[in-house]
Every structure is written in C-alpha cells, then in structure tokens.
Residue, then its C-alpha position, 0 to 999 in steps of 0.5 A: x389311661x393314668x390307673x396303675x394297669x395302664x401304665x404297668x402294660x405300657x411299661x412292658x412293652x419294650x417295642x411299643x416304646x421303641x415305636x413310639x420314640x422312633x415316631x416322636x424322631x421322625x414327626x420332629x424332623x418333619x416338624x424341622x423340614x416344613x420351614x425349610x419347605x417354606x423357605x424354599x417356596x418363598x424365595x420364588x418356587x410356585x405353590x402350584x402348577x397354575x401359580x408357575x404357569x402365571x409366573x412364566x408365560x408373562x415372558x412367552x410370547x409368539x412369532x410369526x416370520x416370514x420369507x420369500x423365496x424368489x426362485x419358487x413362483x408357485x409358494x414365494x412367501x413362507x410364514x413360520x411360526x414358534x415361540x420365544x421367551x424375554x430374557x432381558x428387560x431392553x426386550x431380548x428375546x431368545x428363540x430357536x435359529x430356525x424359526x427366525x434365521x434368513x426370515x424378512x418379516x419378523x412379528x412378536x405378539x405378547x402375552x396380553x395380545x400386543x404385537x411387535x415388530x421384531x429385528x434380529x440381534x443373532x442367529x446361530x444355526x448350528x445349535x438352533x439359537x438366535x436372539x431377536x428384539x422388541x422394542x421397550x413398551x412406553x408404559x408398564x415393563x416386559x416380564x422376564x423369565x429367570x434363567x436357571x442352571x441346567x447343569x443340575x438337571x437329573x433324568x426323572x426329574x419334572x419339567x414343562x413346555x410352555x409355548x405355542x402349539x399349532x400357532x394356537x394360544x400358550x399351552x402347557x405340557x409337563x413331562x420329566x426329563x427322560x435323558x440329559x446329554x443327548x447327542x443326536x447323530x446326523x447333526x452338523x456339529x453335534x459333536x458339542x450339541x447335548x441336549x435335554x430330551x424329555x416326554x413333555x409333548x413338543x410340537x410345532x410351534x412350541x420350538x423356542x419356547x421355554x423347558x422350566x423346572x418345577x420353580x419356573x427357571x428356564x433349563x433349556x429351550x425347546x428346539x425338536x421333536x422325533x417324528x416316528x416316535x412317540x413323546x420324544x423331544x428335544x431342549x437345547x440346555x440353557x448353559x449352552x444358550x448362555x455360553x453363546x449369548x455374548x457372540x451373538x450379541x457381539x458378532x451376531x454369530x458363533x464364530x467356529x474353527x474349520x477343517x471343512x471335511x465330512x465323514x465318520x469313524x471307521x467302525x468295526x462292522x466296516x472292517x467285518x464287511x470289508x474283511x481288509x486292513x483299516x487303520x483306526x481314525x476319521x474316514x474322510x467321505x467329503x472335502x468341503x470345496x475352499x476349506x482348509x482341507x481342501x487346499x491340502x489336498x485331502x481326498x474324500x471318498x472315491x466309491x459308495x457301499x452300505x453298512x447296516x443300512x447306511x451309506x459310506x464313501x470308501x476310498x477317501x482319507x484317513x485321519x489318525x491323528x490330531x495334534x498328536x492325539x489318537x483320532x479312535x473315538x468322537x469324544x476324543x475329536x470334541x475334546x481336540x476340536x473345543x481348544x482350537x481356534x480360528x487362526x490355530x495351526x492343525x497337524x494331521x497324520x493322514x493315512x492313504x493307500x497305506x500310506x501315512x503323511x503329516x499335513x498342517x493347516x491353519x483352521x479358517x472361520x466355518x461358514x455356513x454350510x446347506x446342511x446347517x439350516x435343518x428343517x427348511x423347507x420341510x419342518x415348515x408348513x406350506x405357506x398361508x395362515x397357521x403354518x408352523x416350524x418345528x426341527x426334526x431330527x432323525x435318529x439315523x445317521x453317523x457322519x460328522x461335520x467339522 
C-alpha cells in the first residue's frame, strides 16, 4: 500500500478521496451522536422492551369493583374489571371513570399480587378519569410511573399498553400512534375530548391502564376501543389527565358550565334534502329539562327525518350566535364554550320560524346527565368471576351536548 504505484493511483482518483472524506465526515458525526445516545439512556430511557416493561408495570396494578343494581333481581351484582396506574407515592391511583365510578366495591391487587382495598378520590365521567387510593404499605414503597407530556407526541411514533387484558395478568401490547387529536362524534362533550388513537390492541381490561412512549413516561391512558374495526384504540392524553387532577382531588369532579341543550350544525346535505332556507348555526333537537335552556324557553325538535342514515329532530331552534360570535362550526363552539364559567352570562341569537331574538342566560353547573356513563351496562360483562369493562365508541353520530 506504501510503494510509489499505490500511492500515484490513489492520488488520481479525485472521487475516491471525496468518498473516502465524505465517509471520514459521517463516522465522525456518528462518533459524535453515540454519547448523546448514551446520555439519553442514562437519564432513564430502557435499553429495551423487557427493561421498560420492568420499569413500568411495577406501578400497574388491577381492579376489580363491584355494584349492585337493586331494580335488576335476575343480575344484582356487576364486577368489572380494568386497570390503574400509581401516579403518587401516598397511593393515588389514576383510572378510567367507567371502571370505578357509582361502583360499591372497590379492589386493587398490586404487581407483587398484594390486594387493597381502594376509595374514590374523583371521578369524571365525561372524560372517562377518576382517581382512587390505596392505603400506604407499612414496609417498602408503591412504585410509580412517570407522567410524560403528550403534547409532543407525532403520528407514527411507538407506543405500548400495559395492562390487564381479560382480567388476565399484565400484558404488553406495542403499536404506533396512528393519530393525535381525535375527536370521536356521539361523545357527550367531545367537543374538548381529543384523544390519542393508536393500533396497540386495547381490549377489555386494559381500560385505565398506562399508553407509555418508548422511555416508559405515561402520554395517555387507556380508555376505548372501536368494536367493528380492527386495531383501533383510544387514550385519553395524559395533558388532560393532569388538567383535571386538581378538581377532582379538590372537588372530586370537573365542574363544567351548562346550557343544557342537545343537537347539531346544520350541514349542507340537510339543506340539499330539505331544499328550504336554513340559517347557519346549532339546530336545537333537545331541551335538557331544568336547565338554563329551558327556563328560556328554548324549543327542541318538533319532527324527525333521516339524513345519510342518521336522525335529525327538525322544527326546534336555531342558535346563530354566541356572545356574538358566529355559531357555523364545532370549533368555534369550543373555543366560545372553553372561556366560560358557571355563574357567566350567555347571549344567544336564536332564530325561530324565521324569526330572530336575543336570549341571555346565566350558565348553571352541568350535572350529570344518562348519556355521561358510556358503556354501562353494555361495555361490562355479565356479572360472575372474570367479567371485564371496556368503553366502546362508535363512529356514527354528530350530536353535541352542552
């Protein structure tokens, strides 16, 4: 390689020496990344799949609760069962709403098989959250998970599930994120409900369990899946579960302002089938009885028809605006609806038979309403051993509740 012929071919091979500089370049940078690599698996990322699995399902534990329903004598007694993960040392516990909400009977059986009896702390029905405790052991300490940030979660990236499938042991099921900011239609309030979907296989029990990115933090908590689809699930963001951890601990719910009506936007394909002038805004199908609507006089639906298979109450009001803001579109009814609060005066422009009026109300607490509890009794398996929750969603349905 040192004689005078080697090095003269060498020197005239202009593109050789680009290469080889170009290579030099690149193994140098790689050089220059492996301790940024390492650095990052320091500061708690698992090596791998077995080492986050370790990491997390320390702090995943399983339910089991149970209710009695006094007017059913043929199946009294309902025992669902999901999962939870310990976001607190003191022995809190974050779950989904539908697993422990109403229930009399609550049990928590630990990763090492211990079993606990558990209280309600919080429940939010709407979003699907509730926090429950566990008493502090005596000797050793509850592991927790780490809360991660959801927020920065892009579509493709890796994810798992942890939980219990069936009422079986912990599992493990990995996927990507297949989509962020879902918004299910035919959810109460899902005007402010995104959720994470992914393909990591969610199935019943694994509701309440952790949704962790590839370093083991919490980004969303498993909450649905989509029965007549294949590998489609949903996670509430765990932004959300923080934003509202401090009013269930305080209150022990999420405290919501209420109109108290029900209904949808009037679309085009309703002006097509009807072929009769609709104003843009909220088509009213539903007055919530004793709610601030009500007491109005708002008027719902008067006569049903189908569009594209789905029913719509006609003859009911109008609303075209809020606070004087253009009632055309969901998002502008979030974004309206996200700076009140209970006790705020609303001014509505209502129009009816062609006609439009002011209304102004004052927003009340939203209680809870029957469609607020998803799932019950049909996402729960009859009573008896090895029963298990899940919430189901379906992807019909375009009426909003506020």
């Amino acid at each position: 390689m040192n004689s005078p012929a080697s090095r003269s071919r060498f020197s005239s091979s202009p593109g050789v020496l680009a290469g080889l500089v170009c290579a030099l370049a690149l193994l140098t940078g790689a050089a220059a990344a492996q301790p940024a690599a390492s650095q990052q698996r320091a500061s708690g990322c698992p090596e791998s799949l077995p080492a986050l699995y370790d990491q997390v399902s320390a702090a995943v534990l399983s339910i089991t609760a149970i209710s009695v329903n006094p007017y059913d004598t043929d199946h009294r007694i309902e025992r669902v069962q999901g999962s939870g993960v310990i976001i607190d040392p003191s022995g809190l516990i974050v779950t989904n709403s539908h697993v422990v909400f109403g229930r009399q009977v609550i049990t928590v059986t630990l990763d090492d098989g211990t079993a606990l009896p558990a209280k309600p702390v919080g429940a939010d029905p709407i979003f699907d959250i509730a926090l429950i405790q566990i008493p502090v052991p005596t000797e050793g300490a509850l592991r927790v998970a780490k809360l991660g940030d959801s927020a920065t979660l892009r579509v493709g990236e890796e994810v798992y599930a942890i939980g219990n499938p069936l009422g079986l042991e912990q599992s493990l099921t990995r996927g990507v994120v297949s989509a962020i900011n879902r918004t299910l239609p035919g959810a109460a309030w899902s005007l402010t409900e995104p959720l994470i979907q992914t393909d990591a296989a969610i199935n019943s029990g694994n509701s309440g369990g952790p949704l962790v990115d590839p370093c083991g933090l919490v980004v969303g908590i498993n909450t649905a899946n989509m029965p007549e689809a294949q590998n489609i699930g949903f996670a509430v963001p765990i932004n959300l579960v923080k934003s509202v951890i401090p009013q269930l601990l305080d209150k022990g719910r999420v405290v919501r302002p209420w109109l108290g009506v029900q209904g949808q936007f009037v679309v085009p394909e309703l002006r097509e089938l009807l072929r009769v002038p609709l104003v843009d805004g909220f088509l009213v199908e539903a007055v919530e009885p004793g709610s601030p609507a009500e007491q109005k006089g708002l008027r719902g639906g008067l006569f049903e028809i189908t569009v594209e298979g789905q029913p719509v109450l006609l003859g009911g009001d109008i609303i075209t605006k809020v606070n004087g803001a253009t009632l055309d579109d969901p998002d502008t009814l979030g974004r309206t609806l996200s700076e009140l609060k209970v006790g705020a005066v609303l001014k509505l422009n209502v129009t009816r038979d062609g006609k439009t009026r002011s209304v102004e109300l004052t927003l009340a607490e939203r209680p809870l309403l029957p469609g607020d509890l998803p799932g019950r009794p049909s996402s729960a398996a009859p009573a008896g051993p090895g029963g298990a929750s899940a919430r189901k969603r379906t992807a019909t349905g375009r009426t909003f509740v506020f």
